[in-house]
N, C-alpha and C positions, 0 to 999 in steps of 0.2 A: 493280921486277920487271915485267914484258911482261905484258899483259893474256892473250899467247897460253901463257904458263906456268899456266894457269886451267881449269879446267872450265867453268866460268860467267864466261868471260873480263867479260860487261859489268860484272858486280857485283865481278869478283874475286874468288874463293870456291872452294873445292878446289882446291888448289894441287896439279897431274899433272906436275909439272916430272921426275923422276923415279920408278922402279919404289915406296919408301917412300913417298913423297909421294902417289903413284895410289891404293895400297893403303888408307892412310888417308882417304882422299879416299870412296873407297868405302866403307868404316865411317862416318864420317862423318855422308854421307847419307845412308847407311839409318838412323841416329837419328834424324837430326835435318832433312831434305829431306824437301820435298812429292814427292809420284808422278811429276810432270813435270821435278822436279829431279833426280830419281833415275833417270830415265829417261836424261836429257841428261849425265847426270855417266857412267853408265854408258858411253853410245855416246863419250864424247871419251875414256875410258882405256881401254878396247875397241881402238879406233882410234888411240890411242898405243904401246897395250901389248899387242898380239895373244894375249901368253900369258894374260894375266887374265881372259879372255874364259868365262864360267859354262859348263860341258858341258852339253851339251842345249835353251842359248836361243839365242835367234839375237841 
C-alpha cells in the first residue's frame, strides 16, 4: 500500500485511503494520537475529504 494512502504517510499510520477509512482514522487519533498527530491527521482528511471538515474550526 502507497505511503500516500496514510495520514502519517512516513510511519504509515491512519490509513485516509477512503471516506471509512478517514473516519476511523479520526477516531483513532483522538484515542490514541498526540496533539501534533492529531493535528496532522486531521488537516490530510480535511484536505482529502472536504465534507468531514468540524463546523466552526478552521
Amino acid at each position: 500500500m502507497s505511503s500516500k494512502q496514510f495520514a502519517l504517510p512516513k510511519q504509515k499510520k491512519y490509513r485516509i485511503d477512503d471516506l471509512p477509512h478517514a473516519r476511523n482514522a479520526l477516531a483513532r487519533v483522538s484515542q490514541h494520537g498526540s496533539p501534533a498527530q492529531k493535528k496532522a491527521v486531521r488537516k490530510a482528511v480535511t484536505k482529502k475529504f472536504p465534507s468531514l471538515k468540524r463546523k466552526g474550526k478552521s
